[in-house]
C-alpha positions as CSV (number, residue, x, y, z in Angstrom):
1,X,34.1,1.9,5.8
2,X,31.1,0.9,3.9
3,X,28.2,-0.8,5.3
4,X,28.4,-4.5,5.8
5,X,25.4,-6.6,4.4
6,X,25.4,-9.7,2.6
7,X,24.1,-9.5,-1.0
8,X,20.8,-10.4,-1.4
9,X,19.2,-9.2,2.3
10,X,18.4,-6.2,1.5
11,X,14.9,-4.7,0.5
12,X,14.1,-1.7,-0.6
13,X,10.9,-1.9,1.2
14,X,9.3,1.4,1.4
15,X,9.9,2.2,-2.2
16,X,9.6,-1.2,-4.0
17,X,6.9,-3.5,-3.1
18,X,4.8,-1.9,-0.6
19,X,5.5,1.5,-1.2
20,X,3.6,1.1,-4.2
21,X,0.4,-0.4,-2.2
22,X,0.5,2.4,0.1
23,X,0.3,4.9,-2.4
24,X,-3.1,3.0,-3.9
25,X,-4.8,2.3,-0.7
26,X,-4.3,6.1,0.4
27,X,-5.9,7.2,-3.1
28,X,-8.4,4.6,-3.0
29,X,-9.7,5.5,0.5
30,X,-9.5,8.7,-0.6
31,X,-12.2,8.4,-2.8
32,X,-13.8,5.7,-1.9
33,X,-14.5,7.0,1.6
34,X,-18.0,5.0,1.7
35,X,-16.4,1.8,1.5
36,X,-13.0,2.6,3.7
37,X,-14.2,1.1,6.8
38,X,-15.8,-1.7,5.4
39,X,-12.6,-2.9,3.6
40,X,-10.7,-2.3,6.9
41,X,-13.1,-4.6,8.3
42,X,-13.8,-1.9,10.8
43,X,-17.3,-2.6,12.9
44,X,-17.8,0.8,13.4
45,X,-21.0,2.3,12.5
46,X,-19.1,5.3,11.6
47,X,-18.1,7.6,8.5
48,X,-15.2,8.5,7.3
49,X,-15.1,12.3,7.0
50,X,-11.2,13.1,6.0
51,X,-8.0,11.8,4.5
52,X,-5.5,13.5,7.0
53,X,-1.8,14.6,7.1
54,X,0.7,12.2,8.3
55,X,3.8,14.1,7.8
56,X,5.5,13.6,11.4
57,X,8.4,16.2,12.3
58,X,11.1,13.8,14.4
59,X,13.4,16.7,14.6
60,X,14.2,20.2,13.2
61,X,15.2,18.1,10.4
62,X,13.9,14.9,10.2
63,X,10.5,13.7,9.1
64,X,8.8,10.4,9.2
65,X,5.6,9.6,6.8
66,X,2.8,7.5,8.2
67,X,0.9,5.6,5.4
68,X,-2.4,7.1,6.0
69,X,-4.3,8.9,8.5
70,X,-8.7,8.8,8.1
71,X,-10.9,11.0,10.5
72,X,-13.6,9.8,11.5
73,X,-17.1,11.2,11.9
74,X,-16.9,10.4,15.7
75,X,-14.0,12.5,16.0
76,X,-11.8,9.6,16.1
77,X,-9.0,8.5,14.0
78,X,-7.9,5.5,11.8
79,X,-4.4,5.1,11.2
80,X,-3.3,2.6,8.5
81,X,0.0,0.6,7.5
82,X,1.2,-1.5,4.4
83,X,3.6,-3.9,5.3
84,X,5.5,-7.3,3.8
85,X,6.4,-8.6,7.4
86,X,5.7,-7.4,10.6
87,X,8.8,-7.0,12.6
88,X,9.5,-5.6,16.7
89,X,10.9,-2.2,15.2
90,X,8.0,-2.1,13.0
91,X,5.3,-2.0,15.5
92,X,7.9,0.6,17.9
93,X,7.5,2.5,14.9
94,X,3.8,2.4,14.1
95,X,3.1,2.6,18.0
96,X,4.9,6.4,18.0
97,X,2.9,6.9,14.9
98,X,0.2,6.6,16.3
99,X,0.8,8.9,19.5
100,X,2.5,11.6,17.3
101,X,-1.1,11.1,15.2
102,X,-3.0,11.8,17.9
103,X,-1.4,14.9,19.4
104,X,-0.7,16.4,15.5
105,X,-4.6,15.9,15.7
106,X,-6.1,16.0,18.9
107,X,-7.7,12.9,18.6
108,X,-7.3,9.1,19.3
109,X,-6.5,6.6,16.3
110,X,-6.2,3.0,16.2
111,X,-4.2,1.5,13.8
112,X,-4.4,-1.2,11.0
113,X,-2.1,-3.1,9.3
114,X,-2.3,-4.6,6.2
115,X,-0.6,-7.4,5.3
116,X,-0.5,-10.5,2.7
117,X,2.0,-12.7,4.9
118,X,0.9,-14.4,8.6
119,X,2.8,-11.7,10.9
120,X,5.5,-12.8,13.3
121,X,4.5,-10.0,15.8
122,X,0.8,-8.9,16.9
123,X,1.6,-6.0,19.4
124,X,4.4,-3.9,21.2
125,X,4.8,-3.6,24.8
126,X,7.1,-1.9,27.0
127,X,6.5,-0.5,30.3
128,X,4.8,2.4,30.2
129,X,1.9,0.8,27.2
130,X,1.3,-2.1,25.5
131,X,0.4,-1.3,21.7
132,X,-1.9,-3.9,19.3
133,X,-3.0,-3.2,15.9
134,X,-5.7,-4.8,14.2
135,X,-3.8,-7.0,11.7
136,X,-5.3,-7.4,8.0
137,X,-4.1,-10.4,6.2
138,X,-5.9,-10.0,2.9
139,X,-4.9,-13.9,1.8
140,X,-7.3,-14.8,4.5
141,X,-9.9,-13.4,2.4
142,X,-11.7,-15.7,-0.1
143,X,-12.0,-13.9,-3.5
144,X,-14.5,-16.9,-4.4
145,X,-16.9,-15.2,-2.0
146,X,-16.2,-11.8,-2.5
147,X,-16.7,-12.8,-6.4
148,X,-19.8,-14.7,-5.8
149,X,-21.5,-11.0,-3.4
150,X,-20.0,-8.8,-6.2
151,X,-22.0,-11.1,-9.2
152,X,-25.1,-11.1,-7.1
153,X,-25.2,-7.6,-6.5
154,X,-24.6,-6.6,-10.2
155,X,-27.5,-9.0,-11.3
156,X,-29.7,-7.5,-8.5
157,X,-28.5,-3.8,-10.2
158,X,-27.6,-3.1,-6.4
159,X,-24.6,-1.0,-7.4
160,X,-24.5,1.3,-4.7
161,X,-23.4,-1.7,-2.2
162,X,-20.8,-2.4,-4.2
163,X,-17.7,-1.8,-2.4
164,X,-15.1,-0.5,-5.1
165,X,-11.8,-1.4,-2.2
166,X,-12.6,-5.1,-3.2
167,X,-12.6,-5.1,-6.4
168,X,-9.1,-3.1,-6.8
169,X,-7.9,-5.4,-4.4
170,X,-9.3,-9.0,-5.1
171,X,-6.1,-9.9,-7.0
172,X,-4.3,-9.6,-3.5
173,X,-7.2,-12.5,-2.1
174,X,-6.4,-15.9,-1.3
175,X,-8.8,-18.1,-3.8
176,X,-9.8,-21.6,-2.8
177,X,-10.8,-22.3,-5.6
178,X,-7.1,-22.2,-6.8
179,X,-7.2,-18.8,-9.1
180,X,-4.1,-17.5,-9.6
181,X,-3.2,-13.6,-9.1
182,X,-2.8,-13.4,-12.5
183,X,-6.7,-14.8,-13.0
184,X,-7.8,-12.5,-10.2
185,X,-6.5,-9.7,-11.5
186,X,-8.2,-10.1,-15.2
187,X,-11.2,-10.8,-13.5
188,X,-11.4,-7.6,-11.4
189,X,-10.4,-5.4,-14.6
190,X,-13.6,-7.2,-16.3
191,X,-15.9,-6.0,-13.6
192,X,-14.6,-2.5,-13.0
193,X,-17.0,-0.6,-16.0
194,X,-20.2,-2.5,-14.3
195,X,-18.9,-1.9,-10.6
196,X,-18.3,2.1,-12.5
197,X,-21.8,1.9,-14.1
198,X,-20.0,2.8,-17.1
199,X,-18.8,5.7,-15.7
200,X,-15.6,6.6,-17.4
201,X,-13.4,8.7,-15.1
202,X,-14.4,6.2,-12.5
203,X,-13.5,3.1,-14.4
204,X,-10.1,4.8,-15.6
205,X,-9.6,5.3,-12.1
206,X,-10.3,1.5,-11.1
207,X,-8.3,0.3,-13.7
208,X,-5.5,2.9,-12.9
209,X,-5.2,1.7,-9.3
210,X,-5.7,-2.1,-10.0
211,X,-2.7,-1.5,-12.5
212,X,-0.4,0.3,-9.6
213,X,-1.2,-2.4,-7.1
214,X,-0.5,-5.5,-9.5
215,X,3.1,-3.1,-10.0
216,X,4.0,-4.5,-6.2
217,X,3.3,-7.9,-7.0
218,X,3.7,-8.9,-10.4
219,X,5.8,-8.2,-13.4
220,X,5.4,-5.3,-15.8
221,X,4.9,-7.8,-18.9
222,X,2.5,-9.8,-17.5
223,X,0.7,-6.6,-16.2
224,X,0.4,-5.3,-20.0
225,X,-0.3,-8.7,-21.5
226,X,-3.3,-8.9,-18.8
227,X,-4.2,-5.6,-20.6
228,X,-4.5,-6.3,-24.0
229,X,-6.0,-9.3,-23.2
230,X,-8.9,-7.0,-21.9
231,X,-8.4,-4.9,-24.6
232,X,-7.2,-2.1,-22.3
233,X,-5.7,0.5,-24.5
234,X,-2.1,1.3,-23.1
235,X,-1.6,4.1,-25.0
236,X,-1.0,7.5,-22.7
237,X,-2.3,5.2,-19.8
238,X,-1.1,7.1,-16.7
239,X,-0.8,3.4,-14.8
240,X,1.4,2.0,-16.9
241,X,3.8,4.9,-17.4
242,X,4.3,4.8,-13.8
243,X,5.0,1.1,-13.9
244,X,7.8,2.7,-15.9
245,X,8.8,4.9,-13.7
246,X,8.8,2.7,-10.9
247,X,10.9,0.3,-12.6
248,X,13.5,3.0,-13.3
249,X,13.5,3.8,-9.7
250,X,14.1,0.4,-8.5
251,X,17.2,0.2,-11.1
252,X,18.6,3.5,-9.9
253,X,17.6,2.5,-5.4
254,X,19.4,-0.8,-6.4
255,X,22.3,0.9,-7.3
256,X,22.5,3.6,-4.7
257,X,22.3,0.4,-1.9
258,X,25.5,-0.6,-4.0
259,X,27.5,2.2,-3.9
260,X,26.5,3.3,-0.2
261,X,27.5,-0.7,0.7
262,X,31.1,1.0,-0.8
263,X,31.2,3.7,1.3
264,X,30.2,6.6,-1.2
265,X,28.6,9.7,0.4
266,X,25.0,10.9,0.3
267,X,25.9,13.3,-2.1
268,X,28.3,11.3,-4.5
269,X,25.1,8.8,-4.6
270,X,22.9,11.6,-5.3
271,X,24.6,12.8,-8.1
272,X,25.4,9.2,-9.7
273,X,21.7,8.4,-9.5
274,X,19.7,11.2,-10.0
275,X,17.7,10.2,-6.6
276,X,17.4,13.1,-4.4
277,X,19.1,13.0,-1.5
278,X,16.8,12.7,1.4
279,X,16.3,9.3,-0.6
280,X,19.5,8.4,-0.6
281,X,19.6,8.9,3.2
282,X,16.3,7.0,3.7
283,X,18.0,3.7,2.1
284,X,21.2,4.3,3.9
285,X,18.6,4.3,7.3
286,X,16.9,1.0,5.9
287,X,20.5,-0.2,5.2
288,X,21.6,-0.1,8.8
289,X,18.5,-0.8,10.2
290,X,18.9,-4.5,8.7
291,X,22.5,-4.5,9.1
């Protein structure tokens, strides 16, 4: 019997839309360490030291990913989350993230979510704990403001203060002003070979991740005419061949949830699709998790 779902209420979270901001944030804080816990809004007069594993083994079999996993210089640990919505099973699941964290470790984390909606839930509790997450809504930040330091420090030749988290991800800002993501997004590619000091690789890799992240929100063609407009070449651009790529994926995920809504096995999927198995599994999970 196949898996019973009406059409249209499923979401291929992990792999569509936010899957694609988790993968920037874990490379930006990768190397932008310095400004990590400043964009997490962390008051912590603290360092980040390490990007760590997050590969959790649930059984002999089964492993579970957190997003990321930072060390910090006071032996402590910062575990963060990329979600659409916050539901109940989500924080169960981050809260047993971040005790299989700490003993992987040996060290205590506390964990942040990052979010672009108002979340439904704040924290977990169940008898033995009660689990809250800082919660990061980034369209309660004002990109006017952020905008208006960035300027300010570029005319002052501050660079170093710059904080290269913000710029990748102003589009994602709420605006008062009324600028649209679109706008945002143009703007931050304008600044990124000033905020790189003309730094190539650097700026390459701004405009790489800014590309990825505007993936999760906005279509491919507006993306590329954003681009040209800024007279970003396209040609071998590494960003925007995994826009492709991503776009393929989503084609070939929305057709596996099809077939496994028919009943078809893991492996019949598999083999239609060309998505490896343990994929294949994963949606079936997400299926019946929302089922």
């Amino acid at each position: 019997m196949g898996i019973q779902q009406n059409e249209g209420q499923y979401k291929v979270r992990r792999i569509d839309t936010f899957q694609n901001q988790d993968k920037v944030l874990k490379e930006s804080l990768s190397l932008f360490k310095g400004g990590s816990l400043d964009f997490l809004d962390e008051e912590l007069s603290d360092e980040v030291t390490d990007v760590l594993s997050t590969e959790i083994t649930e059984t002999s079999t089964k492993k579970a990913f957190a997003d990321n996993a930072l060390k910090l210089q006071s032996n402590k640990g910062i575990h963060t989350e990329c979600e659409a919505q916050v539901s109940n099973d989500d924080m169960m699941r981050f809260a047993s993230y971040n005790i299989d964290l700490s003993r992987l470790h040996g060290i205590p984390f506390t964990t942040v979510i990052i979010t672009t909606t108002k979340p439904g839930v704040t924290s977990y509790t169940n008898p033995s704990m009660t689990f809250t997450p800082k919660i990061i809504n980034l369209k309660e930040r004002d990109a006017d403001k952020v905008l208006t330091e960035i300027n300010n420090k570029l005319k002052a030749r501050d660079y170093s203060s710059i904080n290269p988290l913000q710029v990748i991800y102003l589009p994602l800002y709420g605006s008062d002003s009324g600028k649209t993501t679109a706008e945002l997004l143009g703007t931050a590619i304008k600044l990124a070979p000033q905020v790189a000091q003309n730094d190539k690789p650097k700026q390459r890799k701004l405009h790489d991740l800014m590309i990825l992240l505007a993936g999760s929100f906005m279509g491919k063609d507006t993306i590329l005419k954003i681009l040209e407009d800024n007279m970003i070449s396209l040609e071998n651009n590494s960003a925007v061949m995994a826009l492709e790529d991503i776009g393929r994926n989503r084609e070939k995920e929305s057709i596996a949830v099809n077939l496994l809504r028919r009943g078809r096995s893991i492996q019949e999927i598999s083999e239609d699709t060309g998505l490896i198995a343990e994929r294949v599994i994963a949606l079936k999970d997400e299926l019946l998790a929302q089922a």
